[in-house]
C-alpha positions as CSV (number, residue, x, y, z in Angstrom):
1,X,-65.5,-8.3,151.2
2,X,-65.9,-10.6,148.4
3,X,-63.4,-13.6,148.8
4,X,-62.4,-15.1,145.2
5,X,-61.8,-19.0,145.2
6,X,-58.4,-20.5,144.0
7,X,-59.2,-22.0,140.4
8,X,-58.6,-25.6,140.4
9,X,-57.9,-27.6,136.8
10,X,-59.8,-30.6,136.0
11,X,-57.4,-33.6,136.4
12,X,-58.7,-34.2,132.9
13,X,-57.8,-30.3,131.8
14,X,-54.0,-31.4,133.5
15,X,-53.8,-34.7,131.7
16,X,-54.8,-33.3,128.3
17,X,-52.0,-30.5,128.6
18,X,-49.2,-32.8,129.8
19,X,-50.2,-35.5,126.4
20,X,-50.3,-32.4,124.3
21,X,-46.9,-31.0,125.7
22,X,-45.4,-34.5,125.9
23,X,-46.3,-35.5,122.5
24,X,-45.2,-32.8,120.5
25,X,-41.7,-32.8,122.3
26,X,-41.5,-36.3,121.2
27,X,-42.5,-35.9,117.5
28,X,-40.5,-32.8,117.6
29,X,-37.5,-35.1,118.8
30,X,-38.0,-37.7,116.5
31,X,-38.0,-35.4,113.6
32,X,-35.1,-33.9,114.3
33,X,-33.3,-36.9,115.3
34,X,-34.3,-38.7,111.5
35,X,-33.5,-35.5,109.4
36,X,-31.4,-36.3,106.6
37,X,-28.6,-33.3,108.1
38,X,-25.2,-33.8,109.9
39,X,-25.1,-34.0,113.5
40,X,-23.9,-30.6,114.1
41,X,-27.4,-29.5,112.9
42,X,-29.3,-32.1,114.4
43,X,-27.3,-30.7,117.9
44,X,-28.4,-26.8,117.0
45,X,-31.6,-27.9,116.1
46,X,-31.8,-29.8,119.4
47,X,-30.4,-26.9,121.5
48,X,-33.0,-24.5,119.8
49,X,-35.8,-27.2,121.2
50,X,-34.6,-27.3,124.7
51,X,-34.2,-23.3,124.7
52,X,-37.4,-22.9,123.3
53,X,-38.7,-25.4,126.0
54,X,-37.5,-23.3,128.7
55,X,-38.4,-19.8,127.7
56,X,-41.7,-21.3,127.3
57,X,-42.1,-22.8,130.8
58,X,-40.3,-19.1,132.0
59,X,-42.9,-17.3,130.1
60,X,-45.9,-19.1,131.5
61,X,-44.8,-18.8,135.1
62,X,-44.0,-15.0,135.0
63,X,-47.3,-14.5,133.7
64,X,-49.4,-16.6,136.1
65,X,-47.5,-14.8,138.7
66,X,-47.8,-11.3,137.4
67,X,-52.0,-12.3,137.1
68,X,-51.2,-13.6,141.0
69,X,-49.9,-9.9,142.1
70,X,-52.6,-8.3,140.0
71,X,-55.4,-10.0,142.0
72,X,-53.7,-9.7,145.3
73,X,-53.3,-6.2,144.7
74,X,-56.8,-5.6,143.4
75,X,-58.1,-7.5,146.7
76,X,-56.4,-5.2,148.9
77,X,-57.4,-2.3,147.1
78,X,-60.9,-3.4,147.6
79,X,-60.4,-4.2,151.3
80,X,-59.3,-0.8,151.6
81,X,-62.4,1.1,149.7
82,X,-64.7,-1.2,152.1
83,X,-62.6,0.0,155.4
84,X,-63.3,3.7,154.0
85,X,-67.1,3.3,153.3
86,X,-67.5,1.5,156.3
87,X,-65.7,4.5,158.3
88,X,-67.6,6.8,156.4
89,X,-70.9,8.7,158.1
90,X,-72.8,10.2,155.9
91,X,-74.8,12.3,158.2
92,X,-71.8,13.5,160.0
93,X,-70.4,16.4,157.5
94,X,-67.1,17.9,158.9
């Protein structure tokens, strides 16, 4: 059977996505907080960040773990087909 190695991120991959994510929360923020509206729309406008925040970070995990099952499953399907061929005798016809 074929064993597939975990994928491991660079530290520099890590540290690039958390600048990136980090960075436009913060400009985002800023932007928001120095619009020229009331502070009820400053508040909606922040709510729709942190909501969007979230649904992104909910999106990004049910995926990775959707790709998780889909691998584990596909392994075990393959563990399977190798316990049949390896059962299987192809002289012996019954």
């Amino acid at each position: 059977m074929q064993t597939t190695g975990t994928q491991k991120d660079s530290l520099a991959w890590v540290i690039q996505t958390w600048a990136a994510f980090l960075l436009s929360i913060s400009m985002t923020t800023f932007g928001i907080v120095h619009l020229p509206v009331d502070s009820w729309v400053k508040g909606f406008m922040g709510m729709g960040l942190a909501f969007s925040i979230g649904s992104t970070f909910t999106l990004a995990k049910t995926t990775r773990d959707l790709h998780e099952t889909r691998k584990l499953t596909a392994r075990i399907d393959e563990a399977k087909v190798e316990k049949l061929l390896s059962q299987h005798d192809p002289l012996n016809f019954k």
